[in-house]
C-alpha positions, 0 to 999 in steps of 0.5 A: 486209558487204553480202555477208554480209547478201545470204548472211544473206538466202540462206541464210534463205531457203533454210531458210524454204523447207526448213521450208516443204517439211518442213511440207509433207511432214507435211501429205501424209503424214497426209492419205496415211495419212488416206485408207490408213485410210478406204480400209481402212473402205470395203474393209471396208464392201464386203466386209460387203455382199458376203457379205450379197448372197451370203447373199441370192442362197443364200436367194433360190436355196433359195426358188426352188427350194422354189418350183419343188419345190411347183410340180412336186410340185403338177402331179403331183397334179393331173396324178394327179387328172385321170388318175383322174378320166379312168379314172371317166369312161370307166368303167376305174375307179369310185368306192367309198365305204367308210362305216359307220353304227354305229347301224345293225344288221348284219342290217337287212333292205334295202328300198331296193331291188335289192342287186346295184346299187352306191351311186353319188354323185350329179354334185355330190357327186362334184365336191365329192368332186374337189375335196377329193381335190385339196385334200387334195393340195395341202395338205402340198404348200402346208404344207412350202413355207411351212414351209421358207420361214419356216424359210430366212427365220430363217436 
């Protein structure tokens, strides 16, 4: 009998330590499929941010260029103006402004003096004439950019 308890004892333990690993083998498995399913959720979260950084460098690349487009566009102008202006200081181009006075009849006679000398702009005013030239430049120029900007932001 004392060997009979002794494989009573055995073989008890051998099936304590049976259910002891099959306990242990479920606990891994779920902790497995527990981490398999946070692994998915980040994988998602990764690629969520990366088509948002992709979506920022697109908008940061097309603000960049508009950016550059103004700039050139802006050069232009003012490389337009200096050349014009440089033509009227050397006397290759001048100034002529058209204005009307509609409650002036056409037949006045001119008493301002002698007919064959053109009206010229006084030094301000021609100034304040460059500076509006050149704003008027700059302005649809400055116009489109921040159209296309409030444009590409509502995208």
């Amino acid at each position: 009998m004392p060997f009979t308890n002794l494989k009573l004892w055995v073989y008890g333990g051998l099936a304590v330590a049976l259910f002891g690993l099959v306990l242990r083998f479920d606990y891994l498995s779920e902790k497995v499929e527990s981490q398999k399913i946070e692994l998915a959720q980040k994988n998602v979260q990764l690629n969520e941010t990366n088509e948002t950084l992709k979506s920022e460098r697109e908008s940061l690349r097309i603000a960049t260029e508009n950016r550059t487009k103004y700039i050139l566009e802006l050069e232009s102008a003012e490389n337009e103006i200096k050349t014009l202006r440089a033509r009227v200081d050397s006397g290759a181009a001048k100034l002529r402004l058209k204005a009307t006075c509609a409650n002036v009849p056409t037949t006045s006679a001119n008493t301002a003096g002698s007919a064959e000398t053109a009206p010229e702009l006084t030094e301000d005013a021609g100034q304040a004439y460059w500076d509006l030239r050149n704003e008027i430049i700059q302005c649809p120029a400055q116009l489109a950019l921040a159209i296309k900007t409030l444009q590409d932001d509502r995208k």
